[in-house]
Backbone as CSV, one residue per row, in Angstrom:
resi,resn,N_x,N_y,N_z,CA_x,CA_y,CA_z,C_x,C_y,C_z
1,UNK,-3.795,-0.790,-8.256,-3.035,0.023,-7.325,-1.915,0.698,-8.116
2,UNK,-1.675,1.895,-8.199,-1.070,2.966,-9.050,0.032,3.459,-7.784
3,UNK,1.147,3.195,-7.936,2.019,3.849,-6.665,3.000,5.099,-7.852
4,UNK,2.849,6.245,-6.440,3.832,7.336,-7.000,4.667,7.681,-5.849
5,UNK,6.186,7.270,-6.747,6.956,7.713,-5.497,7.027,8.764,-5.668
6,UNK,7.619,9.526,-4.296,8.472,11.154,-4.200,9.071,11.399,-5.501
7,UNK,10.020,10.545,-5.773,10.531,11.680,-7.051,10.273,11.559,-8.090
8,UNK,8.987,10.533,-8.256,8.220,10.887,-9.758,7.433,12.230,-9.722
9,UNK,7.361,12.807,-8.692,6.262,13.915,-8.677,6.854,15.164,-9.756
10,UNK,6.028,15.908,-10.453,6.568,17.110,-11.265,6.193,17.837,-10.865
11,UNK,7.095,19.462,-10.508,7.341,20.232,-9.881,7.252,21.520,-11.251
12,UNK,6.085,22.126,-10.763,5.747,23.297,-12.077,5.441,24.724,-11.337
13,UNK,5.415,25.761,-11.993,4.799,26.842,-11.395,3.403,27.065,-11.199
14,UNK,3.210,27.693,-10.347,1.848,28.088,-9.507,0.969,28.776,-11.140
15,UNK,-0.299,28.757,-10.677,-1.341,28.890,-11.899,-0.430,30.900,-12.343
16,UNK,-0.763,31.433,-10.692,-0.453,33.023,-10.874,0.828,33.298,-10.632
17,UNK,1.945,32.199,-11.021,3.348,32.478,-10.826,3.871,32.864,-9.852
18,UNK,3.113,33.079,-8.901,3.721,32.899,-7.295,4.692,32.053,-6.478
19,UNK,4.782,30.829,-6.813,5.621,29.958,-6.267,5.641,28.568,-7.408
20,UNK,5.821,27.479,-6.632,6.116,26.479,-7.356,5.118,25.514,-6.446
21,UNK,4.901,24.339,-7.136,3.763,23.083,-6.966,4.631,22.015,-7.517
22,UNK,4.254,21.080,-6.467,4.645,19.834,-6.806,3.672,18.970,-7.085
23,UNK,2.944,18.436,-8.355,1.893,17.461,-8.575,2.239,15.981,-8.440
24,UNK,1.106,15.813,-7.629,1.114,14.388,-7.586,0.643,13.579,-7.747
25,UNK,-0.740,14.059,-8.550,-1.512,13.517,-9.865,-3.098,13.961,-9.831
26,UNK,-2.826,14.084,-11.166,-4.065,15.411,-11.777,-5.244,13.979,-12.807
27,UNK,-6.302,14.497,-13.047,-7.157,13.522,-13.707,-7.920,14.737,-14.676
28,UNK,-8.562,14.148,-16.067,-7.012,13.020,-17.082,-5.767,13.435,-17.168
29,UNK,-4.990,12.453,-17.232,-3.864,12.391,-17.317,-3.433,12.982,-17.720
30,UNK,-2.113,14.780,-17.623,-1.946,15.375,-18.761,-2.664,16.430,-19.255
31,UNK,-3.491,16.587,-18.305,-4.503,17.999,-17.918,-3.929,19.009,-17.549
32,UNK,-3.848,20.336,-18.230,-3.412,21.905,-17.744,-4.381,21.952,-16.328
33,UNK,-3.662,23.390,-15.925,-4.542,23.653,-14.681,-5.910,24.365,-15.054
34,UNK,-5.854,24.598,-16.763,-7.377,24.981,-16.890,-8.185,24.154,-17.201
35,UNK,-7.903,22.551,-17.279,-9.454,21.700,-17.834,-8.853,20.306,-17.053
36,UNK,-8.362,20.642,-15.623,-8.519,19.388,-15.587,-9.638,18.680,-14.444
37,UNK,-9.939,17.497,-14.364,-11.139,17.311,-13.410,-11.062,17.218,-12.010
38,UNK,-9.869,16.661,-11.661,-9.082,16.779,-10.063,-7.957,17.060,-10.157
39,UNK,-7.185,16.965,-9.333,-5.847,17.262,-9.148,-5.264,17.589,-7.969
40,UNK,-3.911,16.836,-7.537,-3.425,16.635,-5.776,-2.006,17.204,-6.280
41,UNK,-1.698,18.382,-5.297,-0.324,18.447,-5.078,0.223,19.144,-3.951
42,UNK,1.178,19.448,-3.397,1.706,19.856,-2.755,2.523,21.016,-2.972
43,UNK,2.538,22.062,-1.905,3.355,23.239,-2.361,4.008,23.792,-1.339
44,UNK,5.170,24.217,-1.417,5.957,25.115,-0.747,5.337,26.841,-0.667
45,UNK,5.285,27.396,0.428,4.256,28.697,0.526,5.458,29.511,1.319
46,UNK,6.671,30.431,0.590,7.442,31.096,1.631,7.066,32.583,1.618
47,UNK,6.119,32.939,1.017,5.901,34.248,1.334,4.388,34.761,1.543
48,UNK,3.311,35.603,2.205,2.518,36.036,1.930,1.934,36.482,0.294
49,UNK,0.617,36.226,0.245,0.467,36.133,-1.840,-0.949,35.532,-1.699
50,UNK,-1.386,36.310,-2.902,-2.695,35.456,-2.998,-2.961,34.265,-3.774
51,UNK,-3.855,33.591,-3.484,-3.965,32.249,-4.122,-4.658,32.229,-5.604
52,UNK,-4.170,31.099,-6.117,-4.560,31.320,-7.814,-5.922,30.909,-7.448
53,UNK,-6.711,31.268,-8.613,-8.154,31.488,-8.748,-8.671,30.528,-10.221
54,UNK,-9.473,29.573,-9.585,-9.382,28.406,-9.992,-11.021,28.567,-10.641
55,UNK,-11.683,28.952,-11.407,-13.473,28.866,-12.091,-14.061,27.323,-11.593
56,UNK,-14.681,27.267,-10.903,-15.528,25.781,-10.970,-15.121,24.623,-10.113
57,UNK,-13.816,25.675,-9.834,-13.167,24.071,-8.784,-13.334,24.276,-6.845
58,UNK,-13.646,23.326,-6.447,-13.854,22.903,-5.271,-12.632,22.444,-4.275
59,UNK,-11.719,22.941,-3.258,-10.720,22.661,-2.824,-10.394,22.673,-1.515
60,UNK,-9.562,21.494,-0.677,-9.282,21.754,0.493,-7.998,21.882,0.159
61,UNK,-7.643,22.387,1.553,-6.044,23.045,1.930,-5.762,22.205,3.096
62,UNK,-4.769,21.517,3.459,-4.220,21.117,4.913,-2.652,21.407,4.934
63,UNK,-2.225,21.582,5.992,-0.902,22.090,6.238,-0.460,21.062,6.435
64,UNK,1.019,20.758,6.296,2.042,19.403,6.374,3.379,19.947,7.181
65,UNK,3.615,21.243,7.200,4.534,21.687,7.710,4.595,22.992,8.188
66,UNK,5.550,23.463,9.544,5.564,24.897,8.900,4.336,25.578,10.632
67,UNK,4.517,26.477,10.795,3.570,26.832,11.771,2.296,27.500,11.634
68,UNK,2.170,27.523,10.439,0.781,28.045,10.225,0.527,29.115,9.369
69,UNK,-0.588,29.321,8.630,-1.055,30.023,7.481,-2.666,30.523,7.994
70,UNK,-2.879,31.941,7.712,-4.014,32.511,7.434,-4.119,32.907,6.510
71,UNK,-5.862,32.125,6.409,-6.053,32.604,4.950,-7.237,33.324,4.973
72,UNK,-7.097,34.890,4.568,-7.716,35.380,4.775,-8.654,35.631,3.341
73,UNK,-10.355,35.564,3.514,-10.827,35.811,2.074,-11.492,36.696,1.981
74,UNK,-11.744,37.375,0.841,-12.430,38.869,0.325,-13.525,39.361,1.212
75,UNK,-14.326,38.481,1.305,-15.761,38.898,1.887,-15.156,38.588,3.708
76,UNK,-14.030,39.333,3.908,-13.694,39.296,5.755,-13.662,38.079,6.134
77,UNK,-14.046,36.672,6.035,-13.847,35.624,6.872,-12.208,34.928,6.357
78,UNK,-11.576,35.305,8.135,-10.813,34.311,7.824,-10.442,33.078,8.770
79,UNK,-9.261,32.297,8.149,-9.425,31.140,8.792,-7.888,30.844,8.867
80,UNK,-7.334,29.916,9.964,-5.985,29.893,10.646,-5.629,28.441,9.880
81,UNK,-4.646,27.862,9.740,-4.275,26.525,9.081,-3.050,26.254,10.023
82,UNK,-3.181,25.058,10.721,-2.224,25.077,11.628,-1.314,23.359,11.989
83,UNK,-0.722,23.134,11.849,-0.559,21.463,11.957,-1.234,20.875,12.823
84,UNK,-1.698,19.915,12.117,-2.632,19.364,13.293,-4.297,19.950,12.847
85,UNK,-4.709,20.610,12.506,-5.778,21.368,11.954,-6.602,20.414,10.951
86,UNK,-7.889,20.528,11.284,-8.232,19.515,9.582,-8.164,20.307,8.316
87,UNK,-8.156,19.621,7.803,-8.321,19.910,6.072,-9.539,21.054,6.051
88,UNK,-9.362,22.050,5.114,-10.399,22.764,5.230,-10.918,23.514,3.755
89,UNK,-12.025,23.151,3.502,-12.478,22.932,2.171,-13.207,24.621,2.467
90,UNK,-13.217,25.152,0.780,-13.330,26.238,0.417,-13.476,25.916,-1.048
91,UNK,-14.153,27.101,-1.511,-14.584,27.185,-3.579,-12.937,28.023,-3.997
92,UNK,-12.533,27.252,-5.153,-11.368,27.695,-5.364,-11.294,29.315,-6.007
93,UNK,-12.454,29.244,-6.302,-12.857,30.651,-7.484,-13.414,31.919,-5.884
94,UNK,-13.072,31.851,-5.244,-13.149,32.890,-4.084,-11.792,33.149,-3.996
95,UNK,-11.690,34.538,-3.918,-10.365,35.223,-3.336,-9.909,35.493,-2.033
96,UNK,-8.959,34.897,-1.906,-8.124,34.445,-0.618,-6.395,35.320,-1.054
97,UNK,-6.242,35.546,0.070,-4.752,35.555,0.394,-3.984,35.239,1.487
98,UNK,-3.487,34.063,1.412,-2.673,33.503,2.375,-1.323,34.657,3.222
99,UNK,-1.646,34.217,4.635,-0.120,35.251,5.556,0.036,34.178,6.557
100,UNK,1.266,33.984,6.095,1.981,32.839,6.608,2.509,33.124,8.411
101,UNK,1.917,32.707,9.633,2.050,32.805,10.478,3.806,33.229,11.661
102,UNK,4.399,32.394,11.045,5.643,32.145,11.199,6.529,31.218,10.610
103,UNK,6.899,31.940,9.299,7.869,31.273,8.574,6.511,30.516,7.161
104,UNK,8.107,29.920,6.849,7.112,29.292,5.531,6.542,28.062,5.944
105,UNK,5.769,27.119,5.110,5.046,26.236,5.033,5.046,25.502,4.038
106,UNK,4.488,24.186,4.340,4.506,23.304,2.967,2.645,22.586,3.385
107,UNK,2.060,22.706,2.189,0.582,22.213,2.488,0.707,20.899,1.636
108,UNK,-0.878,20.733,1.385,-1.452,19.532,0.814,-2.893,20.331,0.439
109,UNK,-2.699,20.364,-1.125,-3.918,21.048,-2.151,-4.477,19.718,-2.756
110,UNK,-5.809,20.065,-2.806,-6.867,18.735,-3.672,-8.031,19.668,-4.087
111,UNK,-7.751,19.509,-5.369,-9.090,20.575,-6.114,-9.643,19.561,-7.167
112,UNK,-11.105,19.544,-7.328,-11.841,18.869,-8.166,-13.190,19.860,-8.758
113,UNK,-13.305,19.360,-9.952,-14.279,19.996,-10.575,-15.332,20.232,-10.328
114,UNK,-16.073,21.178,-9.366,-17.610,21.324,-9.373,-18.776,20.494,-10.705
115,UNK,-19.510,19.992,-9.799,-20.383,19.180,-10.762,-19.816,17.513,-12.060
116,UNK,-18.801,17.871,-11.649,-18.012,16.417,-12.203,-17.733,15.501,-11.086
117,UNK,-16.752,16.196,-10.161,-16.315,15.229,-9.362,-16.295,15.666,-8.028
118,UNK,-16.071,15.173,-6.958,-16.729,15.405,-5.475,-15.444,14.869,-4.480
119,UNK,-15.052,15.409,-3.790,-13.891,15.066,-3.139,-13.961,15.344,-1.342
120,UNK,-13.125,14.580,-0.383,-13.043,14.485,1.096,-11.741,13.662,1.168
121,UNK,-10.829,15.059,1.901,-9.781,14.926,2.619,-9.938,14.629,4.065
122,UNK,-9.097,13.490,4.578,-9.017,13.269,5.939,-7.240,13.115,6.042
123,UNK,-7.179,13.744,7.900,-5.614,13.215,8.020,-6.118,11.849,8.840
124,UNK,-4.894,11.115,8.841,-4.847,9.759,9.531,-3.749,9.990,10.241
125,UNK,-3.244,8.777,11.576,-2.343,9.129,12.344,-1.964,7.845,12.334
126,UNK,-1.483,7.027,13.052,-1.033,6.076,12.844,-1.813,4.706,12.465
127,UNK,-2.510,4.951,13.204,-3.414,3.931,12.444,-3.612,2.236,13.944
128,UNK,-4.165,1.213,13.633,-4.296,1.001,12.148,-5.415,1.101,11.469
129,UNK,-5.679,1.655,10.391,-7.394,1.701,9.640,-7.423,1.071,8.312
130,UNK,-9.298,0.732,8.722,-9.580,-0.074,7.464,-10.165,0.894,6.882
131,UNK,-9.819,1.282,5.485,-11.187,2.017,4.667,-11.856,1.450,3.922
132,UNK,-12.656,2.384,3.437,-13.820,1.176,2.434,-14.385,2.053,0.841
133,UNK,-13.109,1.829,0.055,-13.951,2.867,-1.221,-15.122,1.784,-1.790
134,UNK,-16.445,2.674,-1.675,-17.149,2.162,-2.595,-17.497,2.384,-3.665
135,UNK,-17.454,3.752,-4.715,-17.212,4.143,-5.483,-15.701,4.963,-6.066
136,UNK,-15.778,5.007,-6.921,-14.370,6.150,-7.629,-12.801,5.772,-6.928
137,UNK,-12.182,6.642,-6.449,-10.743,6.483,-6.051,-10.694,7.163,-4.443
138,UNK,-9.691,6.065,-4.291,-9.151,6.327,-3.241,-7.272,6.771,-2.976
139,UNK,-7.712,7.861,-3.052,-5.413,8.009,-3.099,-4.703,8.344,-1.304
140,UNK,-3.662,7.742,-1.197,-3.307,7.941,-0.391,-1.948,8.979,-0.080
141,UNK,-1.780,9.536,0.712,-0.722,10.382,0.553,0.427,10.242,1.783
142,UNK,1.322,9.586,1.896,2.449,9.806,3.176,2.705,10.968,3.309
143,UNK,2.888,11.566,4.523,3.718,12.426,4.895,4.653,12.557,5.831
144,UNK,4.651,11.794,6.779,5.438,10.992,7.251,5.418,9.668,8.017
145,UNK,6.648,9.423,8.161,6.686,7.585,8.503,6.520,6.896,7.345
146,UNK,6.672,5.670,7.765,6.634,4.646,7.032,4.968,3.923,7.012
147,UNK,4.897,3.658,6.099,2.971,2.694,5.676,3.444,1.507,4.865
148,UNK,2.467,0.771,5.720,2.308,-0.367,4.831,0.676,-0.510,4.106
149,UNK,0.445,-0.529,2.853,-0.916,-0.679,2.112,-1.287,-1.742,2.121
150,UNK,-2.346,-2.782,2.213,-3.022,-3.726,1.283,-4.375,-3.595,1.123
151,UNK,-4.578,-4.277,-0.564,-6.264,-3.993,-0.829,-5.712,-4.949,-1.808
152,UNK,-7.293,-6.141,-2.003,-7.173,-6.809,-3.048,-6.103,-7.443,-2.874
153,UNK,-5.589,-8.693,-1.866,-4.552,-9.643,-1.813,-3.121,-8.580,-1.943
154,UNK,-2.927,-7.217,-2.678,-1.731,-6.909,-3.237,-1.611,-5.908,-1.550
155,UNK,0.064,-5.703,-1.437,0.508,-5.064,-0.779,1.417,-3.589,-1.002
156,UNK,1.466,-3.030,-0.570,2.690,-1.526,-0.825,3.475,-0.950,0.065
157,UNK,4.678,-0.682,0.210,4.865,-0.056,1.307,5.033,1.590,0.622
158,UNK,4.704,2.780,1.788,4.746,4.224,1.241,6.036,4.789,2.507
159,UNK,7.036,5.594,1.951,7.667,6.123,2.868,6.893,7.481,2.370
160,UNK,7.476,8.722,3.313,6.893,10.094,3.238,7.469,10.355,2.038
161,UNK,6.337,10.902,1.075,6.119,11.563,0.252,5.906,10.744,-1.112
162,UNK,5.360,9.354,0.000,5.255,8.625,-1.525,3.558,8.833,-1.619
163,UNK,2.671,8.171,-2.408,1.408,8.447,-2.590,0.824,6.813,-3.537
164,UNK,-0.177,6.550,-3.482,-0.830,5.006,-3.864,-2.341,5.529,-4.469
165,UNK,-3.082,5.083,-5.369,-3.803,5.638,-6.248,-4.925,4.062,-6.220
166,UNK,-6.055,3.930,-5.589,-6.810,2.673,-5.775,-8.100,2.975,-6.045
167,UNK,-8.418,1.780,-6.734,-9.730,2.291,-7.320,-10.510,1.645,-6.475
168,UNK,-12.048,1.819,-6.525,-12.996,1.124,-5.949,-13.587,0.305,-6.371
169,UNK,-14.657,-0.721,-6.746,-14.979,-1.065,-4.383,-13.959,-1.730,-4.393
170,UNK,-13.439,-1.363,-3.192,-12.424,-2.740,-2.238,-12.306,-2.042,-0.890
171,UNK,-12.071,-3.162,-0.139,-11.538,-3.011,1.243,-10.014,-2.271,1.761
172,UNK,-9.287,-1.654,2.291,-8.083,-1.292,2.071,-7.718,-1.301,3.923
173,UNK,-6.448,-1.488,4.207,-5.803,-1.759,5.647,-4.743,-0.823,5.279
174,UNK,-4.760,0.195,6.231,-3.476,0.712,6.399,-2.788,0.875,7.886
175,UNK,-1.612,0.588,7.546,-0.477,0.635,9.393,0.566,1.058,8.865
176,UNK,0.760,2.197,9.895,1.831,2.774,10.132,2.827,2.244,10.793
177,UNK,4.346,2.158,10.903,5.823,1.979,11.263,5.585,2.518,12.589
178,UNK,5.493,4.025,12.378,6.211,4.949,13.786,4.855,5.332,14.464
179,UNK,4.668,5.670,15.735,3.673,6.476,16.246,3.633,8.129,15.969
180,UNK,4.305,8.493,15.428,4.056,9.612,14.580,3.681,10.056,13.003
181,UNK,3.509,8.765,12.543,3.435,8.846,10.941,2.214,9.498,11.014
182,UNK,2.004,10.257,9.426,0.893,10.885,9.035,0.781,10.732,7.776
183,UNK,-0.341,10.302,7.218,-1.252,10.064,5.599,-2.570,10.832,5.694
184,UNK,-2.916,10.767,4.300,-4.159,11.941,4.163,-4.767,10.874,3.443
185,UNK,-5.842,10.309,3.428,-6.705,9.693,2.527,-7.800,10.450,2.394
186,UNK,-7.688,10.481,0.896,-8.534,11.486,-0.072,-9.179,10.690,-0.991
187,UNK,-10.333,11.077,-0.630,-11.790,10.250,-1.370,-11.985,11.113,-2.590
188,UNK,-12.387,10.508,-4.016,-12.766,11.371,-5.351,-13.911,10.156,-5.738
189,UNK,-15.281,10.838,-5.865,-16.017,9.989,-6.484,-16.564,10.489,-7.854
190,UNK,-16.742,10.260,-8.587,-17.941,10.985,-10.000,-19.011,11.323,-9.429
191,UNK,-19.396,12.620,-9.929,-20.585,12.698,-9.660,-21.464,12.271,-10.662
192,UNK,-22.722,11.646,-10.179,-23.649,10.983,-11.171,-24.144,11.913,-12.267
C-alpha cells in the first residue's frame, strides 16, 4: 500500500502549455509525458483551450468541481462533463477542445498506454464497498470526505486529495466519514 498525500503531489505544466497539472502518479516512476505507461492527475481548467494530444494513449476525464465542461471533438461529437456525470473515456490522440460551461473547473485525468496497459475509472459515494483487484493496481483517489482503507490486515485513512496505490490480488473495504464523500477507484491492469 503506497499512500500519497495532497501535498506530495507535483504540480507541472500542461503537455501544450495551457494550464497547469497536478500529478499524482505516473508509471515508471519519473516518466515525461512522452513515454510514460499510465499516469493520474488532476487539473485546474479556467479557460476554454484545446486539450494536449497524447499518440497511443487511452483516457478518461471526470469532473471534481466546477459546473461543467464541453468537450467538443473534431469529427462534431460532443459531450457535456458535469458533476455527478461518469467518467468518460475517449483516445487521447483525438482532438478535442474543452468550453467550460460556467466558470472554471477542476477534473480527474487517467491516461494509459494503448496496448500496454488498460484502465477503468469509477466514482464511489459513500460507500461502504468491497473491491476486488485481481490483477495489476488498484489506486484510489479522495475527493472529498474523509476514507478509511483496509486490504491485507493494513489500514489507511485518506482525507480529500489524498490518494493510496495497491497492488493486486487482494480484497480491499472502503468507508466513508460523511454522506457526501467522494473517491474514484481506478483499475490499471497489464495488458498480456
Amino acid at each position: 500500500m503506497r499512500l500519497i498525500r495532497a501535498a506530495e503531489r507535483r504540480v507541472m505544466p500542461w503537455k501544450n502549455g495551457g494550464g497547469t497539472t497536478t500529478e499524482i502518479a505516473i508509471f515508471p516512476e519519473g516518466a515525461s509525458l512522452d513515454d510514460f505507461d499510465w499516469r493520474i492527475s488532476t487539473a485546474h481548467v479556467g479557460q476554454d483551450g484545446p486539450f494536449s494530444n497524447f499518440p497511443g494513449i487511452d483516457r478518461t476525464l471526470a469532473l471534481l468541481s466546477g459546473r461543467g465542461i464541453r468537450l467538443a471533438f473534431a469529427d462534431d461529437e460532443a459531450v457535456t462533463l458535469a458533476r455527478g456525470s461518469p467518467p468518460l473515456a475517449f483516445d487521447a490522440d483525438r482532438a478535442v477542445t474543452g468550453l467550460l460551461v460556467a466558470g472554471p473547473i477542476d477534473d480527474l485525468n487517467v491516461m494509459s498506454r494503448r496496448g500496454r496497459w488498460r484502465h477503468e475509472v469509477r466514482r464511489l459515494g459513500a460507500g461502504p464497498h468491497a473491491l476486488e483487484i485481481d490483477a495489476g493496481l488498484l489506486v484510489l483517489v479522495a475527493c472529498a470526505g474523509d476514507w478509511t482503507i483496509k486490504a491485507a490486515g493494513d489500514g489507511v485513512s485518506l482525507a480529500a486529495g489524498d490518494s493510496v496505490i495497491l497492488d493486486g490480488p487482494q480484497s480491499v473495504q472502503v468507508v466513508a466519514a460523511e454522506a457526501d464523500a467522494e473517491l474514484f477507484a481506478i483499475t490499471l491492469r497489464p495488458v498480456a
